[in-house]
C-alpha positions in Angstrom: -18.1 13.1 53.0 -15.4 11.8 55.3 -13.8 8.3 55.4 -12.9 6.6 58.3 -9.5 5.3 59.2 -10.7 1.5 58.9 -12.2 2.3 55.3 -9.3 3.5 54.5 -6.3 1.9 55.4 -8.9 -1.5 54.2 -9.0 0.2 50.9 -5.0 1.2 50.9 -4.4 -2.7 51.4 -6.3 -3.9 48.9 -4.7 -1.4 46.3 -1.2 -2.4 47.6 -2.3 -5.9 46.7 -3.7 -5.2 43.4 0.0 -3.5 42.2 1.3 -6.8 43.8 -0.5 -8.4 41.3 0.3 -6.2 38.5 4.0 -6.1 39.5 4.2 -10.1 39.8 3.0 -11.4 36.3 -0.9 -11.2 37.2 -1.7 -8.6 34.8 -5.0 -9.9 33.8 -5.9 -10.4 37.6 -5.0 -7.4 39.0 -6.5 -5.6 36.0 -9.8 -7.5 36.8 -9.9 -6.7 40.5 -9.5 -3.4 40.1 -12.1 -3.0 37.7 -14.5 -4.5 40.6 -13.2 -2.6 43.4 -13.3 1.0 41.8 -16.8 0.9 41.7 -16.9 0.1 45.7 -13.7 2.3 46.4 -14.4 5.3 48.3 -11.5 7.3 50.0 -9.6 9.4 47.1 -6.6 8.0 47.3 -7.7 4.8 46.6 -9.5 5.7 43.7 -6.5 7.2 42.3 -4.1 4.9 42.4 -6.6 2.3 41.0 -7.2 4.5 38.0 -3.2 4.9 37.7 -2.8 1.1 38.0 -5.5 0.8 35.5 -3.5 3.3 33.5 -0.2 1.5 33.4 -2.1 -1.8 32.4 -3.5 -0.3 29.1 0.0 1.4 28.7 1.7 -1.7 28.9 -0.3 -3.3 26.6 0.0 -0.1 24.1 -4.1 0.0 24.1 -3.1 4.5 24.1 -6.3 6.1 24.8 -7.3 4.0 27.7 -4.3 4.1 29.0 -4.6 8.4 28.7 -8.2 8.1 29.2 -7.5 6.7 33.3 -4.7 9.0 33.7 -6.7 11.9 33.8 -9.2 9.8 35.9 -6.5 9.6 38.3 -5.4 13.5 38.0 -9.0 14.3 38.8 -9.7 11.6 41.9 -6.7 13.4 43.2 -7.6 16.9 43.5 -8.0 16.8 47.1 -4.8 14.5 48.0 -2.3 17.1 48.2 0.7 15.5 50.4 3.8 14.4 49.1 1.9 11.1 47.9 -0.1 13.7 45.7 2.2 15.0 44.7 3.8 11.6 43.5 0.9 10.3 42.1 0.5 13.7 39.9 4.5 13.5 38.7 3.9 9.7 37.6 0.3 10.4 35.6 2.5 13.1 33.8 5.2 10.4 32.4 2.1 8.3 31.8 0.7 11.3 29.9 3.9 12.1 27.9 4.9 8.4 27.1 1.0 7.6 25.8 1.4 10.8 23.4 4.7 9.6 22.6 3.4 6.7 21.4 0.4 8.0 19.7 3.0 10.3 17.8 2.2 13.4 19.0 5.3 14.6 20.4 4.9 18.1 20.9 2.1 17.2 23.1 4.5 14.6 25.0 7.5 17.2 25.0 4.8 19.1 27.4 4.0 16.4 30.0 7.5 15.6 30.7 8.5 19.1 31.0 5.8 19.7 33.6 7.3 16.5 34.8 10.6 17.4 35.8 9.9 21.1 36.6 7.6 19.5 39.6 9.9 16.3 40.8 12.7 19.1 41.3 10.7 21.3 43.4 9.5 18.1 45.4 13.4 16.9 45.2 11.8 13.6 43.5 14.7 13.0 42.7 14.2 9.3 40.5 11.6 10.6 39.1 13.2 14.2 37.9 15.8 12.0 35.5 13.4 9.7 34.6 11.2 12.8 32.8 14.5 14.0 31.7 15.0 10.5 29.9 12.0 10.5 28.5 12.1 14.3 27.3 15.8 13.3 25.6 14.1 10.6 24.0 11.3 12.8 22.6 13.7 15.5 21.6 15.5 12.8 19.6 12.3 11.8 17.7 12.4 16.0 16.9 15.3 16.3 15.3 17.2 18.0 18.3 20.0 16.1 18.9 22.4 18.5 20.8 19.4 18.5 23.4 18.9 14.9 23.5 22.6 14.5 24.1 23.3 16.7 26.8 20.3 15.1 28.7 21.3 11.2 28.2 24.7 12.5 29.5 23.6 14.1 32.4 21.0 11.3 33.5 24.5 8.2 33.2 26.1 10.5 35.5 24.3 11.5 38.1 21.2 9.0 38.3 21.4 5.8 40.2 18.2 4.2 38.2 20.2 1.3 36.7 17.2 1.5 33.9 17.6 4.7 32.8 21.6 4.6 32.9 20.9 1.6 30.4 18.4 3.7 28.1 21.0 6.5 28.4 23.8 4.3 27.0 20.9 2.3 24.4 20.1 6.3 23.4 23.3 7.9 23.0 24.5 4.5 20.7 21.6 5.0 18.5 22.4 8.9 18.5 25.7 8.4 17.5 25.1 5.3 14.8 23.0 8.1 12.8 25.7 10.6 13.2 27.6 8.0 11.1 30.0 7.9 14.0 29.8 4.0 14.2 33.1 3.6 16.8 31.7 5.6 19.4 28.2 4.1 18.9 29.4 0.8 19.3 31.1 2.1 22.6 27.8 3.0 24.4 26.1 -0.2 23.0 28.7 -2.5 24.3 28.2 -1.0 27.8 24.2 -1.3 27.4 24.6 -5.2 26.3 26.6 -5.4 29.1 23.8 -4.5 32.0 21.3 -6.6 29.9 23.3 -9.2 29.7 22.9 -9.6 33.8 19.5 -9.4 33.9 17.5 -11.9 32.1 14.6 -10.1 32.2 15.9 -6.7 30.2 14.1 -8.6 26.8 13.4 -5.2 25.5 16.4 -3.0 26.2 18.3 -6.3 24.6 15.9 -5.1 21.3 17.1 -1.8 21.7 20.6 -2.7 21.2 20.1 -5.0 18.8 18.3 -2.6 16.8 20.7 0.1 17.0 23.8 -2.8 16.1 21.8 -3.2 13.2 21.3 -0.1 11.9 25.4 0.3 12.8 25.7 -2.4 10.0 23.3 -0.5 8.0 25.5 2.3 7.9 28.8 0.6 6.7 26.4 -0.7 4.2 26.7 -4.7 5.7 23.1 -4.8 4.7 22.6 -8.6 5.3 24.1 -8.2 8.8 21.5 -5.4 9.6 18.7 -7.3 8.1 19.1 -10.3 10.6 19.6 -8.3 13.4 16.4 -6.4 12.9 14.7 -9.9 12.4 16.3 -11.1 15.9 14.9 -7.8 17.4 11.6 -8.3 15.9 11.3 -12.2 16.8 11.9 -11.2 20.8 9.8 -7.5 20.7 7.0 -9.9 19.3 7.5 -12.9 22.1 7.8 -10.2 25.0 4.7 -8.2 23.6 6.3 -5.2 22.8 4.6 -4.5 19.8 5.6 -0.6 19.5 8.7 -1.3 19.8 8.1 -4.3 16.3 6.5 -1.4 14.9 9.8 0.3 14.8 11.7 -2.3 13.4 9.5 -3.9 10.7 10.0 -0.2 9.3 13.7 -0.5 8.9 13.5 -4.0 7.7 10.4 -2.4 5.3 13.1 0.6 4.1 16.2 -1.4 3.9 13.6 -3.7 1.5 12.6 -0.5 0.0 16.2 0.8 -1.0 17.4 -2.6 -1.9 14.6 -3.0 -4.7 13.2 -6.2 -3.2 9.9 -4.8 -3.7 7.5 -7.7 -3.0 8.8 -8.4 0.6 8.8 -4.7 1.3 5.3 -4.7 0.4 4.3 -7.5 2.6 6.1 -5.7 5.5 4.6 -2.3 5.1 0.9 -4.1 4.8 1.6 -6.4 7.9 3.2 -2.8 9.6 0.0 -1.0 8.7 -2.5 -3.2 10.2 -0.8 -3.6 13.7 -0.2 0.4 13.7 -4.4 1.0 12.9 -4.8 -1.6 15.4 -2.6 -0.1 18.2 -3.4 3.5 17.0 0.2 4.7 16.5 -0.4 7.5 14.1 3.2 8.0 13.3 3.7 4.7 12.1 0.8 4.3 10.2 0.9 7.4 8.5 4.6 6.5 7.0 3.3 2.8 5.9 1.0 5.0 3.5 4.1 6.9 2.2 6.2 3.6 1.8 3.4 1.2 0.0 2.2 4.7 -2.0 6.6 5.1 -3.1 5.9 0.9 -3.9 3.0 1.0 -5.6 4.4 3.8 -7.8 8.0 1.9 -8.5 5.4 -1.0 -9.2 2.9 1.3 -12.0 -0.2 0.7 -9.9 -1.3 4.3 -9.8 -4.4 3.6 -8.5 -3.1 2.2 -5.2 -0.8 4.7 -4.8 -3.3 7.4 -5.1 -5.1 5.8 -2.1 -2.2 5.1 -0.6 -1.3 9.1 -0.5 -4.5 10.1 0.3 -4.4 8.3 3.7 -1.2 9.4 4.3 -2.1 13.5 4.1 -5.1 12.5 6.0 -3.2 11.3 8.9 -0.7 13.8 8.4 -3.5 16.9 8.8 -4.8 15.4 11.5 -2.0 16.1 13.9 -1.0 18.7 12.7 -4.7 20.0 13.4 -4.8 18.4 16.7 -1.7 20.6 17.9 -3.0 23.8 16.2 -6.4 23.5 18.1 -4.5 22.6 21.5 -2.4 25.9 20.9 -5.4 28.0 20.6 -7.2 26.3 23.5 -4.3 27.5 25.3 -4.6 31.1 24.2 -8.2 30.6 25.1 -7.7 29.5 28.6 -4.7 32.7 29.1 -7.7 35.1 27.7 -10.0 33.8 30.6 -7.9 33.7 32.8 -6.7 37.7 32.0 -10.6 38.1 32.3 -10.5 37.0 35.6 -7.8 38.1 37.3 -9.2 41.7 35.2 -12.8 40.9 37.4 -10.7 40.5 40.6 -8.6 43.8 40.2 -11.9 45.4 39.9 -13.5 44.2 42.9 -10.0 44.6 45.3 -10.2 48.5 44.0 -14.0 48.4 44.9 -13.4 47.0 48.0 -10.1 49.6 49.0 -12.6 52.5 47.6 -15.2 51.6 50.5 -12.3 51.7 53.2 -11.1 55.2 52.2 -11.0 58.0 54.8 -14.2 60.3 54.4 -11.3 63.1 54.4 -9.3 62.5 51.5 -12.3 60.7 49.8 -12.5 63.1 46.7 -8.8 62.4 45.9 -9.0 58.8 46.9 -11.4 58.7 44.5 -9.5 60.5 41.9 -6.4 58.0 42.5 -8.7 55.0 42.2 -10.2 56.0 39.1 -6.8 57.0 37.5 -5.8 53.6 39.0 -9.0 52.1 37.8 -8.5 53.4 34.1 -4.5 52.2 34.2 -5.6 48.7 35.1 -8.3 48.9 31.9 -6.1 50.1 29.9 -3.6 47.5 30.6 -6.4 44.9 30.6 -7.3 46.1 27.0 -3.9 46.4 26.0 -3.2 42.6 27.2 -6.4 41.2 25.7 -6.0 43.2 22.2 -2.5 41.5 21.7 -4.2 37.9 22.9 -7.4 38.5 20.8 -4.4 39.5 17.9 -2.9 36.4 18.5 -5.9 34.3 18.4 -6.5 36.0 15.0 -3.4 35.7 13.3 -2.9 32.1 14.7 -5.8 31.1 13.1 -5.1 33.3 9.9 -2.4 31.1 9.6 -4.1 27.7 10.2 -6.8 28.6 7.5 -3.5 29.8 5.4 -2.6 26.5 5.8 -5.7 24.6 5.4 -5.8 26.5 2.1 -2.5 25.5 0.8 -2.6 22.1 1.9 -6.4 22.0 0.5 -5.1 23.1 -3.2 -2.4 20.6 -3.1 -4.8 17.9 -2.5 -6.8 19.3 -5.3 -3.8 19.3 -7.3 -3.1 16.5 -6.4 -6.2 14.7 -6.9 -6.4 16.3 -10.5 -3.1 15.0 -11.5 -4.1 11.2 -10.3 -7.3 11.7 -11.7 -5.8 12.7 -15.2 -3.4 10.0 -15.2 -5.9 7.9 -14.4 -8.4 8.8 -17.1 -5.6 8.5 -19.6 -4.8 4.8 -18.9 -8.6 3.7 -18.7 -8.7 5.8 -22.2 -5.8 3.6 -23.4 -7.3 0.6 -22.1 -10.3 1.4 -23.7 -8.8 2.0 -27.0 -6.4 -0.8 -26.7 -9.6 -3.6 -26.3 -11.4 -3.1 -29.7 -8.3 -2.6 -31.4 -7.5 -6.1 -29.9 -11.0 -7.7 -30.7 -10.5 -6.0 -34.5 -7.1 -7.5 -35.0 -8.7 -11.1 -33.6 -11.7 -10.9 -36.2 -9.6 -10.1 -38.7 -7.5 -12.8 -37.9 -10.2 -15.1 -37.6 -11.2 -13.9 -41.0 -8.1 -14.4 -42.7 -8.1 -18.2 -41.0 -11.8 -18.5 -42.6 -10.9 -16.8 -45.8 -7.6 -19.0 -46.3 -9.3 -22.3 -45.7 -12.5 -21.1 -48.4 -9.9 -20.4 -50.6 -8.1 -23.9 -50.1 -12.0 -25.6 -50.2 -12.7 -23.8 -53.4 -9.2 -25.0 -55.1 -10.5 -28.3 -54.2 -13.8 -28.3 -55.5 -12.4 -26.1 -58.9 -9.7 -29.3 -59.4 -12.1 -31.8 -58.9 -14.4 -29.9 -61.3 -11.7 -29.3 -64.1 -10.9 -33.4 -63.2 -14.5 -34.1 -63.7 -14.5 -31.9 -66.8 -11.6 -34.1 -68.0 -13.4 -36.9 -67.6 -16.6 -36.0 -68.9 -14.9 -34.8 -72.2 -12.3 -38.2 -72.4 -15.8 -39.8 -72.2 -17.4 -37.9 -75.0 -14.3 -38.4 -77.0 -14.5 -42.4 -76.8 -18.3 -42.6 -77.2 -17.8 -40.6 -80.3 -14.9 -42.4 -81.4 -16.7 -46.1 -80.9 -19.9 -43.8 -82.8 -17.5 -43.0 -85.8 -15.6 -46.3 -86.3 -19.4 -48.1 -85.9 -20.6 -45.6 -88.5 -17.7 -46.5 -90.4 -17.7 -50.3 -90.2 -21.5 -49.9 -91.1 -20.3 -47.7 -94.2 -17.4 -50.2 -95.1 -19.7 -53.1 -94.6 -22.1 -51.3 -96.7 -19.4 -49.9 -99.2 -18.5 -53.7 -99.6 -21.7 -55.2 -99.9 -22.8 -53.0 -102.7 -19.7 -52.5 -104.5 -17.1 -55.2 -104.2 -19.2 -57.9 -103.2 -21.8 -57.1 -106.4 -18.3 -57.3 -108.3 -17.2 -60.4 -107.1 -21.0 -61.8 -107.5 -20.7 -60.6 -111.4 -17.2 -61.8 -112.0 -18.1 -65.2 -110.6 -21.3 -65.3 -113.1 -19.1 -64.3 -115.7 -16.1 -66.9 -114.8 -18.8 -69.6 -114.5 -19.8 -68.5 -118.4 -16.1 -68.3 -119.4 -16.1 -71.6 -121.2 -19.3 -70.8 -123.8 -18.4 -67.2 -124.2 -14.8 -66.5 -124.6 -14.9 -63.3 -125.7 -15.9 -62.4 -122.0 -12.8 -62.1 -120.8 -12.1 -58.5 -121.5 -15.0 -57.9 -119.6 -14.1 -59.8 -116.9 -10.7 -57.9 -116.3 -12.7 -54.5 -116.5 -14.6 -55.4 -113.5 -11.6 -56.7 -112.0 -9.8 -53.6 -112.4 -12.8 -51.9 -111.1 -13.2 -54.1 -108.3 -9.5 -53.4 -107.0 -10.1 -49.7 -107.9 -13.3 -49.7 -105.2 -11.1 -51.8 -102.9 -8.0 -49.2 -103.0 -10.6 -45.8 -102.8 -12.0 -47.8 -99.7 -8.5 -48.7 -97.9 -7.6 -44.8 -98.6 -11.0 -43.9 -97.0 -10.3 -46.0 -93.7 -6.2 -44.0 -93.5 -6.2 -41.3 -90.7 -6.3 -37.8 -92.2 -2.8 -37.6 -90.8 -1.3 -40.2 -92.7 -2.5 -39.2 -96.6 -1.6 -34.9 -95.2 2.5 -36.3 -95.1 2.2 -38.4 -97.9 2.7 -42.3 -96.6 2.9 -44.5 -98.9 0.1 -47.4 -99.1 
């Protein structure tokens, strides 16, 4: 169906004022607006540069699969926009595509957009936009490893572009290139230039990180490690205020490793927990997949096995998956060449159908011949082509389910290992606690034993004192019974004996004067007398006494 002009150019203003918007510090507005208007939008064009704007709002604000999810809404709105605007729109949804599966780590994948990038802005002569995909392709072959690459293409973009930005990620790029080829002079050379142009502009807040950070990592390298770690905090602190929270994702993981080497364990763990939730949250798989591998190294330096074990199973999780995700994309693409074989096979067919039916009835029979002979040539090539896709289908996947395998058994491995340490400190625990409990009781018995023994001490001394007692008591009763006994006997002894005597010899004294011749008699029972009184004073002497021979 067919727009009008007034529709339109009507629709073309309101998308110029919608970028306004976005361009001028209404985000939120323009991202609002143009949710409303591309449901009432109906000339393509519109509709694709509403999706690209809608694009570059989730991009901004690192939300990665909206952002590539309205790209290719806008790739597909433009399929019949084919001018040089097209062809503009299609150049800038590539770098959208490349920098959004930069971001989500998948660089292979981004290495691809901005190749496709820069092949079509040179054969439009866009020329901006050619260097700009070059920049960004230097910067992805920086994250692979190829640095001869990366430098030849920063290089070329300082000195023939006339993008002030990407002359300033050249010079931010090439500092950071050199700083990790430990050639720190020339490093600090480029960066000097780049805080130079960021220094005139107020509002280059994140290429000002980008130098800091690669100052910092300058430090780092002639080992001023106190100098780097507050320049990665100054980085951080402005990343964090200008919402650049990729770009904080970056350097909380050099201030986590320089933690990390410098053994200040406990702070490196808060940094890689604090890195790990904003990576899940902004789904940056490279990032969160190396805050497994640093808290899984911590956890390990720290003997929490347990944690670690999670820690590394997340971490080959992530790991497979991308590696997955790039392996299935290959084969899709050896998918789409076998179709496509298939169909340009079909067409070959049908154009030597179609030159059969306008041979001359004359040379029909060897018109015929030729177009079969041509006919088998083309199948044969056509099988020839599709045997070596179909082999390389086969042997690609051969060598993913190699690979699963592999990685499959060290997981195993893996797991069995953990497990095993596992069991054998819950087995030492286990034997550890009764031995504990055992070595309390007994303990607790020796306590109990040690005070019964000090109770029955007691109880045997005041027993033996009581014993004392009793018999000291027994002693004196039957002392005061015996010298009783023996008063009673000496009273008695007397009474009978001396005092019978006495009695006699005072009859007899009293007789004295009528019979004289008593006298005699009267000194016998004297003598007798003071005999009984003698025998009874040696009865009363201890036995003591008369055994060493005292005299009385």
């Amino acid at each position: 169906m067919a727009q009008t002009t007034p529709v339109v150019e009507s629709e073309d203003k309101k998308v110029d004022q919608l970028f306004y918007y976005f361009n001028n510090g209404s985000e939120t507005k323009a991202y609002r607006e143009a949710h409303k208007s591309l449901r009432t939008f109906k000339s393509n064009n519109a509709i694709t540069n509403t999706n690209l704007l809608l694009a570059y709002y989730h991009n901004r604000y690192v939300a990665i699969d909206s952002s590539i999810y309205y790209t290719h809404q806008a790739l597909n709105s433009k399929k019949n926009v084919n001018d040089s605007l097209g062809v503009r729109l299609t150049i800038l949804s590539y770098q959208l595509l490349a920098l959004n599966n930069k971001n989500k780590g998948l660089y292979q994948e981004s290495k691809k957009w901005h190749i496709k990038g820069a092949e079509l802005s040179e054969k439009h002569n866009e020329t901006n936009l050619y260097y700009t995909h070059l920049h960004g392709l230097a910067s992805t072959y920086v994250t692979l490893g190829k640095t001869e690459e990366a430098l030849e293409l920063f290089e070329k973009c300082i000195k023939f572009s006339n993008d002030e930005e990407l002359i300033l990620g050249s010079y931010i790029n090439l500092g950071s290139i050199y700083s990790s080829l430990s050639q720190y002079e020339t490093s600090n050379t480029y960066l000097q230039k780049a805080k130079a142009i960021c220094e005139k502009d107020t509002h280059k807040k994140q290429a000002l990180v980008n130098v800091i950070i690669n100052i910092g990592d300058n430090y780092l390298g002639k080992g001023e490690t106190d100098k780097a770690l507050l320049a990665f905090y100054e980085a951080k602190d402005i990343s964090n205020d200008t919402r650049s929270y990729n770009l904080e994702l970056i350097i909380l993981g050099k201030i986590g490793t320089l933690l990390f080497n410098e053994e200040r364990n406990n702070e490196a763990l808060l940094i890689f927990s604090n890195t790990l939730i904003k990576s899940v949250n902004l789904g940056n798989l490279d990032i969160e997949m190396n805050s497994y591998l640093m808290l899984e190294k911590l956890s390990l330096r720290k003997g929490d096995h347990r944690s670690a074990y999670n820690y590394g199973k997340y971490y080959y999780q992530i790991k497979d998956s991308i590696e997955n995700s790039q392996r299935q994309q290959e084969i899709n693409n050896l998918e789409v060449k076998f179709k496509t074989l298939e169909k340009e096979k079909t067409i070959k067919v049908l154009q030597i159908e179609n030159l059969n039916k306008s041979l001359n009835i004359k040379n029909k029979d060897a018109d015929i011949e030729k177009y079969k002979l041509q006919k088998a040539i083309i199948a044969k090539q056509n099988e020839n082509q599709v045997l070596q896709l179909q082999n390389g289908v086969e042997k690609r996947k051969n060598e993913i389910a190699l690979l699963k395998e592999k990685e499959a058994l060290k997981a195993v491995e893996l797991d069995r290992e953990k497990t095993i340490k596992y069991i054998v400190l819950v087995a030492f625990f286990i034997l550890l606690i009764p031995i504990v409990g055992l070595l309390v009781i007994y303990y607790q018995k020796l306590q109990a034993q040690s005070l019964l023994n000090l109770k029955e001490k007691e109880i045997n001394e005041q027993q033996v004192i009581s014993l004392k007692k009793d018999q000291e008591l027994k002693l004196i009763k039957a002392s005061v019974r015996g010298q009783d006994q023996e008063r009673k006997k000496i009273a008695q002894e007397m009474h009978d004996s001396v005092g019978g005597n006495l009695a006699a010899i005072k009859l007899q004294f009293s007789q004295l004067y009528n019979q004289p011749d008593k006298l005699k008699l009267i000194y016998s029972q004297l003598d007798d007398t003071y005999e009984q009184v003698r025998n009874l004073s040696h009865n009363l002497l201890p036995k003591k006494i008369r055994e060493n021979d005292f005299v009385f």
